[in-house]
N, C-alpha and C positions, 0 to 999 in steps of 0.2 A: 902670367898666362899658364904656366906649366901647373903652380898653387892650383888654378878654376881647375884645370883638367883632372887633377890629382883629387882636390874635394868632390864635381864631378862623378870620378870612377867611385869613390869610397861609400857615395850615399846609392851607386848603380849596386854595390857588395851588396852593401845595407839592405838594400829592398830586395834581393834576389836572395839573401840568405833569409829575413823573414819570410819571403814565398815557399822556400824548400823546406822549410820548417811549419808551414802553417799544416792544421789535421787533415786538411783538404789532400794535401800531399803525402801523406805518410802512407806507407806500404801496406796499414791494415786498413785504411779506411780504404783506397783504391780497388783491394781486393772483397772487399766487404761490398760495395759499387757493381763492382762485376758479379758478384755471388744473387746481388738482388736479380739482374738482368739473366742470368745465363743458368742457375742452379742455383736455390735460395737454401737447400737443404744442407749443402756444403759449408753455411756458414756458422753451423755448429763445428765444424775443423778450426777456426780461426779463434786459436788458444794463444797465442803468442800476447804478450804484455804490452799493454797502451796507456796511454796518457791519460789525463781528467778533459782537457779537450778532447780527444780521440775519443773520450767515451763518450761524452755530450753528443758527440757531430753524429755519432753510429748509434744513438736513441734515438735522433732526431730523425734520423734516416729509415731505422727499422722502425719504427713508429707510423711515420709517411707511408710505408711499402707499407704495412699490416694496414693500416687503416682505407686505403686505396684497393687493397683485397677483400677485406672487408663488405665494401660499399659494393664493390662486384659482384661477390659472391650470394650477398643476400640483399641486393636492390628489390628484388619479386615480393620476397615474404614482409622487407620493410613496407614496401607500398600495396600491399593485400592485409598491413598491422595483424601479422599470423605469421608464429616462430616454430618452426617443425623441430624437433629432435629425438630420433627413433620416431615412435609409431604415438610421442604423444605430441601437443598442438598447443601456444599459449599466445591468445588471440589476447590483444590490446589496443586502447583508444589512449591517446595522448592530448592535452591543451594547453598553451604557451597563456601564461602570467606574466604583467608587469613590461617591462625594456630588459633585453639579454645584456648582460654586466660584458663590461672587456673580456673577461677570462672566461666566457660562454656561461650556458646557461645552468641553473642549480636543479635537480632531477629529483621529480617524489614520485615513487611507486608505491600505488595503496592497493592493499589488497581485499577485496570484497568477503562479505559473511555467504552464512548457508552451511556448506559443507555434507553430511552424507546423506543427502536429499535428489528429489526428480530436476534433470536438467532444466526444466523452466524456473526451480524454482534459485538456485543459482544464479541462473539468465537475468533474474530480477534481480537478483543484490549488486549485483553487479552494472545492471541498469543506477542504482542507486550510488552502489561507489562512486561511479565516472564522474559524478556531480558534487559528492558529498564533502570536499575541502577547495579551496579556492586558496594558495601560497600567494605571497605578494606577490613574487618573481620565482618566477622557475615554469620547468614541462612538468606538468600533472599529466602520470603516468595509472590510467585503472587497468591491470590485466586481468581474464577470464581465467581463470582456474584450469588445468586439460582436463581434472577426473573430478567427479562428483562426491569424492569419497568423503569422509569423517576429517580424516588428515589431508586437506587436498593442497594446503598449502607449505608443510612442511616435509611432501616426499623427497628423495634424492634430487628428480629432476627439478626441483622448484631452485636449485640453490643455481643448476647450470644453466637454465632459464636466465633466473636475472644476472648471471655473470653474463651471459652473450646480450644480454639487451643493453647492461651498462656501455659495454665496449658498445658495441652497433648505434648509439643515441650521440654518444658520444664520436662517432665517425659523421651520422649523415644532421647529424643538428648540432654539435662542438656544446657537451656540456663542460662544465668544471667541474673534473671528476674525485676533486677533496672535496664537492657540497650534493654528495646521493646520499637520498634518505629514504627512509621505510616507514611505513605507517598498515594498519590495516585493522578493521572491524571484524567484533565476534572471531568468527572461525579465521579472520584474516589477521584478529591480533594473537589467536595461538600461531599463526606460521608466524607473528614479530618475535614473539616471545623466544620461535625456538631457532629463526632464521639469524637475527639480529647477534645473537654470541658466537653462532658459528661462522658468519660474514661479516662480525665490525670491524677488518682491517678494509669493505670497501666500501662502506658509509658512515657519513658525519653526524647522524642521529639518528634515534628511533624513537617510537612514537606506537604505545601498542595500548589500543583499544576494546575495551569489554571481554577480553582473551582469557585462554583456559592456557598456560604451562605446556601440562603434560610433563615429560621428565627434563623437562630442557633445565639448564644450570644458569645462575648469573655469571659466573666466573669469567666467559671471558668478553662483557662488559666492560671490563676495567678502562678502556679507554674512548669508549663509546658512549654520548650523552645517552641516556633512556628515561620515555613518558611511558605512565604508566597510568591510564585514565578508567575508572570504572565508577558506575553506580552503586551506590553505597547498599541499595537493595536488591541487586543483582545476585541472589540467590542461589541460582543453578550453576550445577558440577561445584558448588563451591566456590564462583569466581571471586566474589567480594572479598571473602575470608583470606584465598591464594595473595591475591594483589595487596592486600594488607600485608602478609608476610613477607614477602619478595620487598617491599616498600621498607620493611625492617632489615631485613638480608641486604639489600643494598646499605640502608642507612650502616649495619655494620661494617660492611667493606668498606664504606668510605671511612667509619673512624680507622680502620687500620692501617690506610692509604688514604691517606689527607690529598687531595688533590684530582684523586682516580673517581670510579664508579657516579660521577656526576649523574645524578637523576631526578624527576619530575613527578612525582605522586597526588593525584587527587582520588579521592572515593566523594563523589558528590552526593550527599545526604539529599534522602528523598529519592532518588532517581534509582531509577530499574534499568534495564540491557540498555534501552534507550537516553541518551545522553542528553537529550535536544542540544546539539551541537557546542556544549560546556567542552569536549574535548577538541573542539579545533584551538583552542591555549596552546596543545602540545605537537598542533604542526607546527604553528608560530613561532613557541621556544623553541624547536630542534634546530629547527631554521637559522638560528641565530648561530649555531656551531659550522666549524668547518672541519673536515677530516684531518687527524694528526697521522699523516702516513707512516711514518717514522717515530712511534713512542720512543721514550728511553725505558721504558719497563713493557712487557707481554707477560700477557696469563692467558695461556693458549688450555683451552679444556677442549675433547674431543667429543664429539657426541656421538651418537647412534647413526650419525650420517659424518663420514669424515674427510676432511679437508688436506690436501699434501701441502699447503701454505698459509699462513697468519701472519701478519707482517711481514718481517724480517729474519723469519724462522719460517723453515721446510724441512718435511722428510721424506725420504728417498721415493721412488715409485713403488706404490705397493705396500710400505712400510707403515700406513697413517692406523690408527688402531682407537677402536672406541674405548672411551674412559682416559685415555692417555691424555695427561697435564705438563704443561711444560709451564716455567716461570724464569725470564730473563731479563737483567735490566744489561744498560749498557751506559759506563759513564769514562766521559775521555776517551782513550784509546783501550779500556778495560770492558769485555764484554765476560758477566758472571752467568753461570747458570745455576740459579738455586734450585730446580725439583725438576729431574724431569722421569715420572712416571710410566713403566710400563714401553721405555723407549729403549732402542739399542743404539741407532743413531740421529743426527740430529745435525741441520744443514744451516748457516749463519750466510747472513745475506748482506752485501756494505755495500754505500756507496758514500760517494761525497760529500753527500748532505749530511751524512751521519758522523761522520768522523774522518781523520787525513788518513787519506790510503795511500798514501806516501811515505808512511811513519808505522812502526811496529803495531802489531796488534795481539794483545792478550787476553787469552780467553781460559777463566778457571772455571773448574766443576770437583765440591765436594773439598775446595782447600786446597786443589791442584790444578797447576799449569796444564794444561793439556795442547795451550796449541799459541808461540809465542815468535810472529813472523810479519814482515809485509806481504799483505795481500796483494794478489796480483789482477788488476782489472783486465778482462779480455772482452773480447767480442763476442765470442760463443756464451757465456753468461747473461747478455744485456738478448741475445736473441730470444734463450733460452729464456728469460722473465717476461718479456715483451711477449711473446707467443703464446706464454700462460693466460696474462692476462693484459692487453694489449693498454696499457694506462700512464701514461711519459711521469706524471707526479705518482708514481708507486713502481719505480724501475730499478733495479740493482745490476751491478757492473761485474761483481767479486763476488766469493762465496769461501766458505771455510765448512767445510764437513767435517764432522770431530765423532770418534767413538764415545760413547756411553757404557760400554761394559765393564 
Protein backbone atom coordinates (compact mmCIF):
# COMPACT_ATOMS: atom_id res chain seq x y z
CA UNK A 1 0.00 0.00 0.00
CA UNK A 2 2.56 2.53 1.14
CA UNK A 3 4.55 1.45 -2.70
CA UNK A 4 0.63 2.70 -4.55
CA UNK A 5 0.93 5.85 -2.34
CA UNK A 6 4.60 6.53 -2.79
CA UNK A 7 4.35 5.88 -6.94
CA UNK A 8 1.00 7.72 -6.55
CA UNK A 9 2.84 10.97 -5.08
CA UNK A 10 5.95 10.59 -7.66
CA UNK A 11 3.75 10.77 -11.01
CA UNK A 12 1.63 13.86 -8.71
CA UNK A 13 5.85 15.53 -8.77
CA UNK A 14 5.88 14.47 -12.30
CA UNK A 15 3.02 16.26 -13.82
CA UNK A 16 3.28 19.38 -11.45
CA UNK A 17 6.95 19.78 -12.39
CA UNK A 18 6.10 19.43 -16.29
CA UNK A 19 3.14 22.10 -15.58
CA UNK A 20 5.66 24.61 -13.79
CA UNK A 21 7.99 24.22 -16.44
CA UNK A 22 5.65 24.35 -19.49
CA UNK A 23 6.09 28.16 -21.72
CA UNK A 24 2.55 28.72 -20.60
CA UNK A 25 4.20 29.19 -17.26
CA UNK A 26 7.26 30.89 -17.40
CA UNK A 27 7.82 34.38 -16.15
CA UNK A 28 8.21 35.98 -19.84
CA UNK A 29 5.50 34.63 -21.32
CA UNK A 30 2.88 35.64 -18.26
CA UNK A 31 4.33 39.06 -18.55
CA UNK A 32 4.19 39.12 -22.13
CA UNK A 33 0.02 38.18 -21.55
CA UNK A 34 -0.43 40.96 -19.45
CA UNK A 35 1.65 43.46 -21.70
CA UNK A 36 -0.83 42.49 -24.56
CA UNK A 37 -3.99 43.21 -22.16
CA UNK A 38 -2.83 46.36 -20.18
CA UNK A 39 0.17 48.13 -22.29
CA UNK A 40 1.45 46.45 -25.43
CA UNK A 41 4.10 49.07 -25.88
CA UNK A 42 5.93 47.93 -22.86
CA UNK A 43 6.79 44.64 -24.38
CA UNK A 44 9.63 45.95 -26.18
CA UNK A 45 11.29 46.13 -22.15
CA UNK A 46 10.88 42.41 -22.15
CA UNK A 47 14.82 41.69 -22.85
CA UNK A 48 15.43 38.93 -20.57
CA UNK A 49 16.36 35.48 -22.35
CA UNK A 50 13.80 32.64 -23.38
CA UNK A 51 13.64 29.37 -24.53
CA UNK A 52 12.89 28.04 -28.27
CA UNK A 53 9.36 27.11 -26.71
CA UNK A 54 8.99 30.56 -25.04
CA UNK A 55 9.65 31.88 -28.36
CA UNK A 56 7.19 29.81 -30.30
CA UNK A 57 4.34 30.42 -27.77
CA UNK A 58 5.17 34.61 -27.80
CA UNK A 59 4.93 34.49 -31.98
CA UNK A 60 2.06 32.62 -31.79
CA UNK A 61 0.58 35.04 -29.34
CA UNK A 62 2.08 38.47 -30.76
CA UNK A 63 0.93 37.18 -34.12
CA UNK A 64 -2.85 36.59 -32.77
CA UNK A 65 -2.81 40.15 -31.04
CA UNK A 66 -1.36 41.85 -34.37
CA UNK A 67 -3.58 40.13 -36.56
CA UNK A 68 -6.73 40.75 -34.28
CA UNK A 69 -5.64 44.56 -34.58
CA UNK A 70 -5.32 44.46 -37.65
CA UNK A 71 -8.81 43.21 -38.52
CA UNK A 72 -10.07 46.10 -36.15
CA UNK A 73 -8.34 48.69 -37.29
CA UNK A 74 -9.00 48.38 -41.02
CA UNK A 75 -12.29 46.26 -41.27
CA UNK A 76 -13.86 49.86 -43.19
CA UNK A 77 -11.24 50.20 -45.83
CA UNK A 78 -10.99 46.22 -46.19
CA UNK A 79 -14.81 46.20 -46.88
CA UNK A 80 -14.90 49.56 -49.13
CA UNK A 81 -11.37 47.34 -51.02
CA UNK A 82 -9.81 51.05 -50.55
CA UNK A 83 -6.34 51.37 -48.57
CA UNK A 84 -5.60 54.94 -47.40
CA UNK A 85 -2.03 55.91 -46.40
CA UNK A 86 -1.24 59.77 -46.09
CA UNK A 87 -3.20 61.56 -48.68
CA UNK A 88 -2.80 58.62 -51.29
CA UNK A 89 -5.56 55.77 -51.88
CA UNK A 90 -4.92 52.12 -53.56
CA UNK A 91 -8.28 50.69 -54.36
CA UNK A 92 -8.57 46.89 -55.08
CA UNK A 93 -10.79 43.98 -56.52
CA UNK A 94 -9.83 40.49 -55.32
CA UNK A 95 -11.31 36.77 -56.77
CA UNK A 96 -10.91 33.29 -55.01
CA UNK A 97 -9.56 30.33 -57.45
CA UNK A 98 -9.76 26.72 -57.10
CA UNK A 99 -10.35 25.02 -53.07
CA UNK A 100 -8.14 27.05 -50.22
CA UNK A 101 -5.07 24.44 -49.52
CA UNK A 102 -4.72 23.67 -45.53
CA UNK A 103 -2.07 26.26 -45.08
CA UNK A 104 -4.59 29.06 -46.66
CA UNK A 105 -4.75 30.46 -49.59
CA UNK A 106 -1.82 31.38 -52.33
CA UNK A 107 -2.09 35.57 -53.09
CA UNK A 108 -1.29 37.06 -56.76
CA UNK A 109 -1.26 40.75 -57.09
CA UNK A 110 -1.15 42.14 -60.80
CA UNK A 111 -0.76 45.08 -61.41
CA UNK A 112 -2.49 46.91 -64.32
CA UNK A 113 -0.83 49.01 -67.64
CA UNK A 114 -1.24 52.69 -68.64
CA UNK A 115 0.73 54.89 -66.48
CA UNK A 116 1.18 58.80 -67.22
CA UNK A 117 -2.02 59.07 -68.87
CA UNK A 118 -5.94 60.68 -68.06
CA UNK A 119 -7.56 58.69 -65.25
CA UNK A 120 -10.08 56.96 -67.31
CA UNK A 121 -7.63 55.77 -69.29
CA UNK A 122 -5.93 53.81 -66.28
CA UNK A 123 -9.71 53.06 -65.05
CA UNK A 124 -9.50 50.78 -68.21
CA UNK A 125 -6.47 48.81 -67.87
CA UNK A 126 -7.29 48.13 -64.85
CA UNK A 127 -10.75 47.19 -65.89
CA UNK A 128 -8.74 44.67 -68.02
CA UNK A 129 -6.12 43.60 -65.35
CA UNK A 130 -9.07 42.43 -62.83
CA UNK A 131 -9.70 39.64 -65.53
CA UNK A 132 -6.55 39.23 -67.27
CA UNK A 133 -5.08 35.84 -65.44
CA UNK A 134 -7.06 33.26 -63.78
CA UNK A 135 -4.28 30.97 -60.99
CA UNK A 136 -5.44 27.48 -60.45
CA UNK A 137 -5.71 28.29 -56.72
CA UNK A 138 -5.19 31.25 -54.94
CA UNK A 139 -6.95 35.24 -54.31
CA UNK A 140 -6.28 37.22 -57.65
CA UNK A 141 -5.61 40.43 -56.36
CA UNK A 142 -5.96 43.73 -59.35
CA UNK A 143 -5.06 46.99 -57.54
CA UNK A 144 -5.88 50.53 -59.01
CA UNK A 145 -2.71 52.50 -59.08
CA UNK A 146 -3.35 56.09 -56.41
CA UNK A 147 -1.52 58.37 -59.19
CA UNK A 148 -1.71 58.45 -62.89
CA UNK A 149 1.91 59.16 -63.25
CA UNK A 150 4.72 57.54 -65.74
CA UNK A 151 6.12 55.62 -62.53
CA UNK A 152 2.87 54.89 -60.86
CA UNK A 153 3.75 51.62 -59.83
CA UNK A 154 7.11 51.90 -58.63
CA UNK A 155 6.79 55.13 -56.06
CA UNK A 156 7.90 54.76 -52.40
CA UNK A 157 4.28 54.31 -51.41
CA UNK A 158 3.64 51.27 -53.88
CA UNK A 159 6.17 49.13 -51.76
CA UNK A 160 4.13 50.01 -48.29
CA UNK A 161 0.85 49.55 -50.02
CA UNK A 162 1.49 46.05 -50.75
CA UNK A 163 3.41 45.32 -47.47
CA UNK A 164 0.03 46.27 -45.54
CA UNK A 165 -2.25 44.48 -48.05
CA UNK A 166 0.02 41.19 -47.69
CA UNK A 167 -0.31 41.43 -43.75
CA UNK A 168 -4.21 42.46 -43.96
CA UNK A 169 -5.22 39.43 -46.70
CA UNK A 170 -3.50 37.38 -44.74
CA UNK A 171 -5.41 38.52 -41.32
CA UNK A 172 -9.17 38.67 -42.89
CA UNK A 173 -8.82 35.60 -45.71
CA UNK A 174 -5.49 33.35 -43.89
CA UNK A 175 -3.22 33.25 -47.01
CA UNK A 176 0.10 31.28 -46.93
CA UNK A 177 2.33 33.75 -46.81
CA UNK A 178 5.70 31.79 -48.43
CA UNK A 179 3.19 31.56 -51.76
CA UNK A 180 2.63 36.00 -52.65
CA UNK A 181 3.41 36.64 -55.82
CA UNK A 182 3.59 39.58 -58.22
CA UNK A 183 2.80 39.87 -61.72
CA UNK A 184 1.86 42.98 -63.78
CA UNK A 185 1.52 44.35 -67.49
CA UNK A 186 3.16 47.19 -69.48
CA UNK A 187 3.64 49.93 -66.95
CA UNK A 188 2.70 47.14 -64.32
CA UNK A 189 5.68 45.03 -65.40
CA UNK A 190 8.17 48.06 -64.97
CA UNK A 191 6.71 48.33 -61.02
CA UNK A 192 7.77 43.95 -61.25
CA UNK A 193 10.86 44.71 -62.66
CA UNK A 194 11.72 47.35 -60.01
CA UNK A 195 9.34 46.21 -56.98
CA UNK A 196 10.29 42.38 -57.19
CA UNK A 197 14.36 42.83 -56.14
CA UNK A 198 13.52 45.40 -53.62
CA UNK A 199 10.54 43.04 -52.02
CA UNK A 200 11.78 39.30 -52.87
CA UNK A 201 12.33 38.49 -49.14
CA UNK A 202 8.12 38.66 -49.42
CA UNK A 203 7.24 36.77 -52.54
CA UNK A 204 7.74 33.26 -53.99
CA UNK A 205 7.81 34.61 -57.61
CA UNK A 206 7.52 37.12 -60.12
CA UNK A 207 6.19 37.21 -63.21
CA UNK A 208 6.86 40.74 -65.17
CA UNK A 209 5.09 41.35 -68.35
CA UNK A 210 5.90 43.73 -71.52
CA UNK A 211 7.86 46.11 -68.83
CA UNK A 212 10.48 48.76 -69.21
CA UNK A 213 13.42 48.50 -66.15
CA UNK A 214 14.32 51.74 -65.68
CA UNK A 215 17.34 51.52 -63.33
CA UNK A 216 16.17 48.79 -61.23
CA UNK A 217 19.03 45.96 -60.73
CA UNK A 218 18.62 42.04 -60.89
CA UNK A 219 20.86 41.52 -58.01
CA UNK A 220 18.76 41.03 -55.52
CA UNK A 221 16.78 38.23 -57.34
CA UNK A 222 18.96 35.88 -56.28
CA UNK A 223 16.44 34.06 -54.48
CA UNK A 224 13.33 34.93 -56.12
CA UNK A 225 11.94 32.79 -59.16
CA UNK A 226 11.50 35.55 -62.07
CA UNK A 227 9.25 35.53 -65.65
CA UNK A 228 10.18 37.56 -67.85
CA UNK A 229 7.58 37.68 -70.73
CA UNK A 230 7.82 40.03 -73.82
CA UNK A 231 7.04 40.25 -77.52
CA UNK A 232 9.59 39.74 -79.49
CA UNK A 233 8.39 42.91 -81.57
CA UNK A 234 7.68 45.14 -78.89
CA UNK A 235 9.84 47.94 -80.01
CA UNK A 236 9.23 50.92 -77.85
CA UNK A 237 11.50 52.44 -75.09
CA UNK A 238 13.50 49.44 -76.07
CA UNK A 239 11.64 46.83 -74.32
CA UNK A 240 12.44 43.72 -76.55
CA UNK A 241 16.11 44.67 -76.75
CA UNK A 242 16.12 45.35 -72.47
CA UNK A 243 14.29 41.85 -71.64
CA UNK A 244 16.79 40.26 -74.00
CA UNK A 245 19.53 41.55 -71.79
CA UNK A 246 18.33 41.11 -68.28
CA UNK A 247 17.46 37.43 -69.91
CA UNK A 248 21.43 37.19 -70.45
CA UNK A 249 22.27 39.05 -66.90
CA UNK A 250 20.29 36.57 -65.18
CA UNK A 251 21.46 33.56 -67.41
CA UNK A 252 25.01 35.06 -66.05
CA UNK A 253 24.18 35.10 -62.43
CA UNK A 254 22.95 32.03 -62.47
CA UNK A 255 26.25 30.39 -63.89
CA UNK A 256 28.05 32.10 -61.11
CA UNK A 257 25.59 30.70 -58.47
CA UNK A 258 24.50 27.38 -59.68
CA UNK A 259 21.25 27.20 -57.93
CA UNK A 260 20.32 31.07 -57.29
CA UNK A 261 18.66 33.60 -59.79
CA UNK A 262 16.05 30.82 -61.22
CA UNK A 263 14.24 32.50 -64.03
CA UNK A 264 11.75 32.30 -67.11
CA UNK A 265 12.37 34.03 -70.28
CA UNK A 266 10.38 34.15 -73.40
CA UNK A 267 10.46 36.88 -76.23
CA UNK A 268 7.51 35.40 -78.43
CA UNK A 269 8.39 36.01 -82.04
CA UNK A 270 5.77 37.75 -84.07
CA UNK A 271 4.03 39.32 -81.21
CA UNK A 272 4.12 43.11 -80.35
CA UNK A 273 3.07 44.79 -76.55
CA UNK A 274 0.25 42.52 -76.86
CA UNK A 275 0.82 38.86 -75.91
CA UNK A 276 -2.54 37.27 -76.75
CA UNK A 277 -2.23 35.65 -73.48
CA UNK A 278 1.31 33.49 -74.24
CA UNK A 279 2.31 34.95 -70.91
CA UNK A 280 -0.02 33.47 -68.55
CA UNK A 281 3.02 30.34 -68.71
CA UNK A 282 4.57 32.65 -66.33
CA UNK A 283 1.78 33.06 -63.82
CA UNK A 284 1.59 29.10 -63.94
CA UNK A 285 5.42 28.56 -63.57
CA UNK A 286 5.83 31.07 -60.62
CA UNK A 287 3.05 29.42 -59.11
CA UNK A 288 4.76 26.36 -58.74
CA UNK A 289 7.53 28.01 -56.28
CA UNK A 290 7.01 28.80 -52.71
CA UNK A 291 8.89 31.39 -50.77
CA UNK A 292 12.38 30.53 -49.14
CA UNK A 293 12.12 32.80 -46.02
CA UNK A 294 15.29 31.97 -44.66
CA UNK A 295 17.94 31.60 -47.74
CA UNK A 296 21.45 30.49 -46.79
CA UNK A 297 23.04 33.24 -49.00
CA UNK A 298 21.41 37.26 -49.50
CA UNK A 299 22.35 39.78 -51.96
CA UNK A 300 20.77 42.57 -50.65
CA UNK A 301 21.10 45.70 -53.44
CA UNK A 302 19.61 48.98 -52.33
CA UNK A 303 17.75 50.85 -54.73
CA UNK A 304 16.42 54.36 -55.08
CA UNK A 305 13.57 53.47 -52.77
CA UNK A 306 15.26 51.76 -49.61
CA UNK A 307 14.27 49.16 -47.53
CA UNK A 308 15.47 48.70 -43.39
CA UNK A 309 15.10 44.73 -44.00
CA UNK A 310 15.72 41.72 -46.68
CA UNK A 311 15.54 38.62 -45.09
CA UNK A 312 17.61 38.15 -42.31
CA UNK A 313 19.57 41.12 -42.53
CA UNK A 314 18.42 44.96 -41.29
CA UNK A 315 19.93 48.09 -40.72
CA UNK A 316 19.49 50.37 -38.10
CA UNK A 317 16.48 53.13 -38.34
CA UNK A 318 17.46 55.73 -40.77
CA UNK A 319 20.59 53.99 -41.83
CA UNK A 320 19.25 52.18 -45.23
CA UNK A 321 21.29 54.16 -48.11
CA UNK A 322 20.69 53.81 -52.02
CA UNK A 323 23.15 51.87 -53.89
CA UNK A 324 24.33 49.98 -50.67
CA UNK A 325 25.05 46.08 -51.36
CA UNK A 326 25.29 43.59 -48.80
CA UNK A 327 26.19 39.74 -49.67
CA UNK A 328 25.80 37.12 -46.73
CA UNK A 329 25.61 33.52 -46.75
CA UNK A 330 25.29 31.58 -43.58
CA UNK A 331 26.35 27.97 -43.14
CA UNK A 332 26.07 25.82 -39.79
CA UNK A 333 26.65 27.98 -36.91
CA UNK A 334 28.89 30.34 -39.31
CA UNK A 335 27.35 33.55 -40.52
CA UNK A 336 30.04 35.29 -43.39
CA UNK A 337 29.69 38.65 -44.53
CA UNK A 338 31.43 38.94 -47.99
CA UNK A 339 30.56 42.98 -49.28
CA UNK A 340 28.88 44.92 -47.58
CA UNK A 341 28.99 48.40 -49.40
CA UNK A 342 28.51 51.87 -48.41
CA UNK A 343 27.38 50.41 -44.88
CA UNK A 344 28.54 51.37 -41.31
CA UNK A 345 26.29 48.94 -39.59
CA UNK A 346 24.57 45.91 -40.19
CA UNK A 347 21.82 43.87 -38.04
CA UNK A 348 21.73 39.82 -38.36
CA UNK A 349 18.41 38.25 -37.64
CA UNK A 350 18.29 34.15 -36.13
CA UNK A 351 15.84 32.06 -35.35
CA UNK A 352 15.48 28.47 -34.95
CA UNK A 353 14.78 27.43 -38.28
CA UNK A 354 18.12 28.84 -39.15
CA UNK A 355 20.44 27.54 -37.06
CA UNK A 356 20.75 26.30 -32.93
CA UNK A 357 20.47 29.28 -30.81
CA UNK A 358 21.54 27.25 -28.25
CA UNK A 359 25.00 26.94 -29.46
CA UNK A 360 27.68 29.64 -30.42
CA UNK A 361 27.45 31.82 -33.26
CA UNK A 362 30.22 33.17 -35.49
CA UNK A 363 30.10 35.83 -37.59
CA UNK A 364 33.34 37.07 -39.88
CA UNK A 365 33.70 40.14 -42.11
CA UNK A 366 36.87 40.60 -44.18
CA UNK A 367 38.82 37.50 -42.51
CA UNK A 368 37.83 38.55 -39.03
CA UNK A 369 35.91 37.33 -36.10
CA UNK A 370 33.74 40.13 -35.29
CA UNK A 371 31.15 38.65 -33.31
CA UNK A 372 31.58 34.95 -31.63
CA UNK A 373 28.62 34.19 -28.85
CA UNK A 374 25.16 32.66 -28.05
CA UNK A 375 22.65 34.62 -29.05
CA UNK A 376 20.09 35.36 -26.77
CA UNK A 377 16.30 34.92 -27.99
CA UNK A 378 14.00 37.55 -26.29
CA UNK A 379 10.75 38.70 -26.48
CA UNK A 380 11.25 42.44 -27.29
CA UNK A 381 12.94 41.03 -30.70
CA UNK A 382 10.00 38.66 -31.87
CA UNK A 383 7.64 41.98 -31.09
CA UNK A 384 9.88 44.03 -32.69
CA UNK A 385 9.74 41.78 -36.24
CA UNK A 386 6.32 40.88 -35.87
CA UNK A 387 5.27 44.65 -35.84
CA UNK A 388 7.36 45.19 -38.91
CA UNK A 389 5.86 42.97 -40.68
CA UNK A 390 3.24 41.02 -38.99
CA UNK A 391 4.13 37.24 -40.92
CA UNK A 392 4.65 34.06 -38.32
CA UNK A 393 6.76 32.17 -41.46
CA UNK A 394 9.21 35.27 -41.60
CA UNK A 395 9.71 35.95 -37.68
CA UNK A 396 13.04 36.23 -35.79
CA UNK A 397 13.61 35.77 -32.07
CA UNK A 398 17.54 37.10 -31.68
CA UNK A 399 19.47 39.54 -33.44
CA UNK A 400 23.25 40.32 -33.55
CA UNK A 401 24.20 44.01 -34.59
CA UNK A 402 27.93 44.12 -35.72
CA UNK A 403 30.02 47.26 -36.79
CA UNK A 404 31.26 47.56 -40.21
CA UNK A 405 33.98 50.26 -39.76
Amino acid sequence: MLRQILFIALIAIFFSACQNTSPENSKEIKLLKQALIDNPASISELTAEVSKEESELASSLINEYLSLKLKEEFQAEWQNETLELGDKQLKFKYKKFGEKPVKGWSLYISMHGGGGAPAEVNDQQWENQKKLYQPKEGIYMAPRAPTDSWNLWHQNHIDDFFAQFIQLADAFEDINTNRVYLTGYSAGGDGTYQLAPRMADCFAGAAMMAGHPNDASPLGLRNLPFAIQMGADDGAYDRNKIAADWGKKLDELENKDPGAYVHFVNLYEGMGHWMGRKDTAAVNWMGEFDRNAYPEKIVWKQSSVTHNRFYWLAVPNGKAVKDAAVIATRNGQKITIEKADLLDDLIIRLNDEMLDLNEKVVVEYKGETIYDAVPKRNVSTIWKSLNERNDLQQVFCAEIPVSLK
